[in-house]
C-alpha positions in Angstrom: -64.6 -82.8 31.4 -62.1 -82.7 33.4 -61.8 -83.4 37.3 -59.3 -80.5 37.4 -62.1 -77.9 36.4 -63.6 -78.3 40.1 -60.8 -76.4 41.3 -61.7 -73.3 42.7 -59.1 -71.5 40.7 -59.0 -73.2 37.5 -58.0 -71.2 34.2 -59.0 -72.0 31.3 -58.7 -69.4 27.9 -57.7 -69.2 24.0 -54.4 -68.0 23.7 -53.0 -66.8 19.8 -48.9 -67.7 19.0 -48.5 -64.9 16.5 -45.0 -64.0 15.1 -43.2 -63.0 11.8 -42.8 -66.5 9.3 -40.5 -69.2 10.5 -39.9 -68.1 13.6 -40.8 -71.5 15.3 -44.2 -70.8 16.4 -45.2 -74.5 15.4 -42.4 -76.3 16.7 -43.1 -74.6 20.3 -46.8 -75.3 20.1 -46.1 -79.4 19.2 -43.8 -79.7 21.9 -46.0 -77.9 24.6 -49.0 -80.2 23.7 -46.7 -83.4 23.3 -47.8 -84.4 19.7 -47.6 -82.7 16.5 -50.9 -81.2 15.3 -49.1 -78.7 13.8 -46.8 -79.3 10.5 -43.7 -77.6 10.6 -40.0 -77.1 8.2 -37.5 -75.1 7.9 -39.1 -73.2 5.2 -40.6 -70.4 6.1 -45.0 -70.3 6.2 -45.3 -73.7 6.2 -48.8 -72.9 8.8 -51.3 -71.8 6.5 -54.4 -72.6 8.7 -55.6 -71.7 12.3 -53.8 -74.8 14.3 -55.3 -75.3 17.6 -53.6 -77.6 20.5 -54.7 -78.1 23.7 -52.6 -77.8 27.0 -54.5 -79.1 29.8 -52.7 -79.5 33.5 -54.1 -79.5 37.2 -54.8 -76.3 37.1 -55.7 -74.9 33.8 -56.1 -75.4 30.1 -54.2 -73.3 27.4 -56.1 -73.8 24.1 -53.1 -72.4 21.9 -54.1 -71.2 18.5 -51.3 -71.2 15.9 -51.4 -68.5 13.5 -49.8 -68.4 9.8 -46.8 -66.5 9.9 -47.5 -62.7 9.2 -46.5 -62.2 5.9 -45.3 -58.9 4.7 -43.4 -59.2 1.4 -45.1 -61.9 -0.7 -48.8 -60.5 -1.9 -51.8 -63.0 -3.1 -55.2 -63.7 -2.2 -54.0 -66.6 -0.2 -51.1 -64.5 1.6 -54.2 -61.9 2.5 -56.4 -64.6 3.4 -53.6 -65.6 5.9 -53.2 -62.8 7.4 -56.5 -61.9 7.9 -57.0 -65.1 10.1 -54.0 -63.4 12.0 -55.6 -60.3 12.5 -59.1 -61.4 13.4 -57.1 -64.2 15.7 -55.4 -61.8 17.9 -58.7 -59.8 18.5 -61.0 -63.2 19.2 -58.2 -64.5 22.5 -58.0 -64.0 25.9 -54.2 -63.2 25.2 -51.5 -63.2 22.9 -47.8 -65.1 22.9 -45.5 -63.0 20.2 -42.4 -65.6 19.3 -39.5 -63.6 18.5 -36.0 -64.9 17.5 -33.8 -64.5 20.4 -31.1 -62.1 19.9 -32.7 -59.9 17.1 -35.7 -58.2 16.5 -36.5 -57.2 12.9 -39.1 -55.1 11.0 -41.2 -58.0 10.8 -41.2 -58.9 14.1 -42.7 -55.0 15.1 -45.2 -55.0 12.1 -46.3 -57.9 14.6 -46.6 -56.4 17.9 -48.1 -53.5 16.1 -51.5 -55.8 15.3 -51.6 -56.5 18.8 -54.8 -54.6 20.2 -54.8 -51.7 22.5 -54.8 -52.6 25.6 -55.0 -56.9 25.1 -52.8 -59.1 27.3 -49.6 -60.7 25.6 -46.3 -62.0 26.5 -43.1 -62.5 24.3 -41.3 -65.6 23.5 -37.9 -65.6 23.3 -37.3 -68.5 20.7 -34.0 -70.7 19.9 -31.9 -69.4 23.0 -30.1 -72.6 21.9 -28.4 -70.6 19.1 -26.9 -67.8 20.7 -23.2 -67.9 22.1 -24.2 -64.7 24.7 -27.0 -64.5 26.4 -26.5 -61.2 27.2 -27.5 -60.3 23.8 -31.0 -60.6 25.4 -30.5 -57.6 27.6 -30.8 -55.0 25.0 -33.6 -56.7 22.8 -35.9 -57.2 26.0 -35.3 -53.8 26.5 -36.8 -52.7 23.3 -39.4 -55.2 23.1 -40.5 -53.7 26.3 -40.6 -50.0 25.0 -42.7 -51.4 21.8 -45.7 -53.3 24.2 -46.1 -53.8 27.5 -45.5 -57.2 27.3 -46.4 -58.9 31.0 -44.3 -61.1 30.8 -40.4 -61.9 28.2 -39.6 -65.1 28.3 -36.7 -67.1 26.8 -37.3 -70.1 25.3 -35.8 -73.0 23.2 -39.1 -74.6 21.5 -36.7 -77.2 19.8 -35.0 -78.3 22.8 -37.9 -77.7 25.3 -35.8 -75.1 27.7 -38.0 -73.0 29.7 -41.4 -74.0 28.2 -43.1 -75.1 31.9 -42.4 -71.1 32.9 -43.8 -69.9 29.7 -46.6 -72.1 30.6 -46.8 -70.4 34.4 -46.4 -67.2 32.7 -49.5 -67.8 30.3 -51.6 -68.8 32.3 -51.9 -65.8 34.9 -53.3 -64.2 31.9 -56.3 -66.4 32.2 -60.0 -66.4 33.2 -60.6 -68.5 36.2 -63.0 -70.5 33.8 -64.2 -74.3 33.9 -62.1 -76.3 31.2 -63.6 -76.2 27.2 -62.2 -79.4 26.0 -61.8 -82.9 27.7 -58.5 -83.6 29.8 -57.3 -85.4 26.6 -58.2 -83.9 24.0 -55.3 -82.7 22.1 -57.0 -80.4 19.3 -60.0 -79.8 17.8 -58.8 -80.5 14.4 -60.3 -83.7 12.7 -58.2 -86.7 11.2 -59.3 -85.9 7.5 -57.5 -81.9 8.1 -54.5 -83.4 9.7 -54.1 -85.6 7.2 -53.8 -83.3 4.2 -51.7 -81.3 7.0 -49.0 -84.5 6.9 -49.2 -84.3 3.2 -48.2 -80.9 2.6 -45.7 -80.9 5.2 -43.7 -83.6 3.2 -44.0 -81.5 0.3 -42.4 -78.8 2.2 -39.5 -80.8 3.8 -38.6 -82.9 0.6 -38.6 -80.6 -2.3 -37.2 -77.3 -2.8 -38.8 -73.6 -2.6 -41.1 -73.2 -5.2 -43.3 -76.0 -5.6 -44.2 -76.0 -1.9 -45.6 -72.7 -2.0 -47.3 -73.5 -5.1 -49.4 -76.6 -3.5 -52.3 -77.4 -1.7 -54.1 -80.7 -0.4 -57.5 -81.5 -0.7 -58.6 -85.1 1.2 -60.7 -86.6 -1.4 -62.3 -89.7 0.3 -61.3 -90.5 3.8 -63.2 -93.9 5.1 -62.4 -95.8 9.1 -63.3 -99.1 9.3 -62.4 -100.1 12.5 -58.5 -99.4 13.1 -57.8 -99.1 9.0 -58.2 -95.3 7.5 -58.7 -95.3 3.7 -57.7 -92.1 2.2 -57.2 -90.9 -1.0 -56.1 -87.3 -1.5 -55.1 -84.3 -4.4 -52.4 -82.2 -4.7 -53.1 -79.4 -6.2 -50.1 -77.2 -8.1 -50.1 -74.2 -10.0 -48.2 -75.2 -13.1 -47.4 -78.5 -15.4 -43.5 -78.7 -14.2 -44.6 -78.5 -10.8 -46.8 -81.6 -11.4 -43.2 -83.4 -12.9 -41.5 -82.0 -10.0 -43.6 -83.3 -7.5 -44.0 -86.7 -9.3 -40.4 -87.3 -9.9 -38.7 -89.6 -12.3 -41.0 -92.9 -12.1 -43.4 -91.0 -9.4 -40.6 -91.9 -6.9 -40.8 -89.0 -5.2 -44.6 -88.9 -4.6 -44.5 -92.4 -3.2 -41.4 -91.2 -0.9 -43.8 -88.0 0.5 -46.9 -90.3 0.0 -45.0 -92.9 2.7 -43.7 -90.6 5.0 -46.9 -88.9 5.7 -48.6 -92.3 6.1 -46.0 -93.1 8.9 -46.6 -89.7 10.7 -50.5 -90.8 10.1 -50.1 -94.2 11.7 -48.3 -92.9 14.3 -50.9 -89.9 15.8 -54.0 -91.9 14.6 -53.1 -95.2 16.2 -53.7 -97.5 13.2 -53.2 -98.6 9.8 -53.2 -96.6 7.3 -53.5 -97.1 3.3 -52.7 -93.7 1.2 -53.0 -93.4 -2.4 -52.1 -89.4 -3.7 -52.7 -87.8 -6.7 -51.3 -85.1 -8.3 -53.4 -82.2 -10.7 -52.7 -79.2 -12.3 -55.1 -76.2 -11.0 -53.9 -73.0 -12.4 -54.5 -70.0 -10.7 -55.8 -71.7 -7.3 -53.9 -69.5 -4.9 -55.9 -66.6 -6.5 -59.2 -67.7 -6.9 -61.6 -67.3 -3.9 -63.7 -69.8 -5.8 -60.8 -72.7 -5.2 -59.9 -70.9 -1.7 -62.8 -72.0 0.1 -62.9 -75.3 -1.5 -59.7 -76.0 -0.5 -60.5 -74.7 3.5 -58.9 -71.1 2.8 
């Protein structure tokens, strides 16, 4: 563990990012920890899994638990299943951190702060300050934001740029236990290489093709083998429908070997090796509604 957990006032807690889809929730939780174990795009729900990353400093560690984006207009046993894991999230923490779109605060944002529990600690982050021309349009939305929680703390934020992420930090952590540390110094999530991989995978399909097929895909790591400093995986992609399969294949299969390569250079990079990927791609109808193929697929 770490040598910081002997001091006397060390904090040390789980703390849920919650917030409506697309709101940047991922992007602020990579850039606090310093690596990406969290995929994100500029599609929104992109998270579909509980993402943990691990701040640790001299005086406390944040284990920050990304939530799928609360989804209220799209209905399917996967959507549920998400936001289930949001629900059961924000009553398992020691606190909460809402992201909110600086400058406006929609219906989704409230159907939010209205899972939060009676009486449970959370804070409001004030995301993509970066964006707006006035920052006085803050004024009136902290104001309301305060009337719908007693939030202990509103703080803006630009998770893309890293503006005012060391006082959210200060701000989250007076909502902590004076605990002894849960993970080691460097540990940077407790999410295996095999989950992170199909993570890198998907993420590609979200960045490089266009809105339906990434919603209609999941990735299942087949084999995944380390000898020494090499990683041998082999993976499925999962669709919904036979197009989707040409889609993601492209003419030639030139676009699965442009997502296949990408993700093996984000997969080099955190892993610290060489890595050889080989993807398939298969037709399973009806996945997203099937508990059956839920749970095999880590839903």
């Amino acid at each position: 563990m770490t040598d910081a957990s002997n001091a006397a006032d060390f904090r040390c807690g789980y703390v849920a990012i919650a917030g409506r889809p697309n709101v940047g929730k991922s992007t602020l939780l990579n850039q606090v920890v310093g690596q990406r174990v969290s995929i994100t795009s500029k599609k929104a729900q992109t998270t579909r899994h509980r993402i943990t990353g691990i701040v640790t400093t001299d005086d406390a560690q944040i284990v920050f638990v990304d939530t799928p984006g609360f989804q209220t207009k799209h209905r399917s046993r996967l959507n549920d299943r998400m936001n289930r894991a949001v629900t059961q999230c924000l009553s398992d923490v020691e606190a909460t951190l809402v992201v909110i779109e600086a400058g406006r605060t929609t219906e989704a944002d409230r159907a939010v702060i209205r899972l939060l529990p009676k009486g449970s600690k959370a804070l409001a982050a004030l995301n993509k300050i970066d964006r707006l021309a006035d920052q006085n349009a803050l004024l009136p939305q902290m104001a309301e934001l305060a009337a719908l929680f007693p939030f202990a703390a509103l703080v803006p934020v630009s998770a893309e740029k890293g503006r005012g992420l060391d006082g959210l930090l200060a701000e989250v952590r007076e909502l902590l236990p004076v605990s002894d540390p849960i993970f080691d110094a460097d540990d940077i999530t407790d999410r295996d290489e095999r989950f992170l991989a199909a993570e890198f995978i998907r993420e590609k399909i979200f960045r490089l093709l266009g809105e339906e097929v990434p919603y209609a895909a999941t990735v299942a790591i087949d084999t995944f083998e380390q000898k020494g400093e090499l990683r041998r995986i082999h993976a499925t992609i999962h669709v919904d429908r036979h197009n989707q399969r040409a889609i993601l294949l492209g003419e030639g299969g030139q676009r699965m070997k442009e997502i296949a390569s990408a993700a093996r250079v984000d997969m080099e990079r955190l892993f610290g090796g060489q890595v050889f990927l080989e993807v398939w791609v298969r037709v399973t109808k009806g996945w997203a509604e099937d508990d059956a193929k839920l749970r095999r697929f880590g839903y």
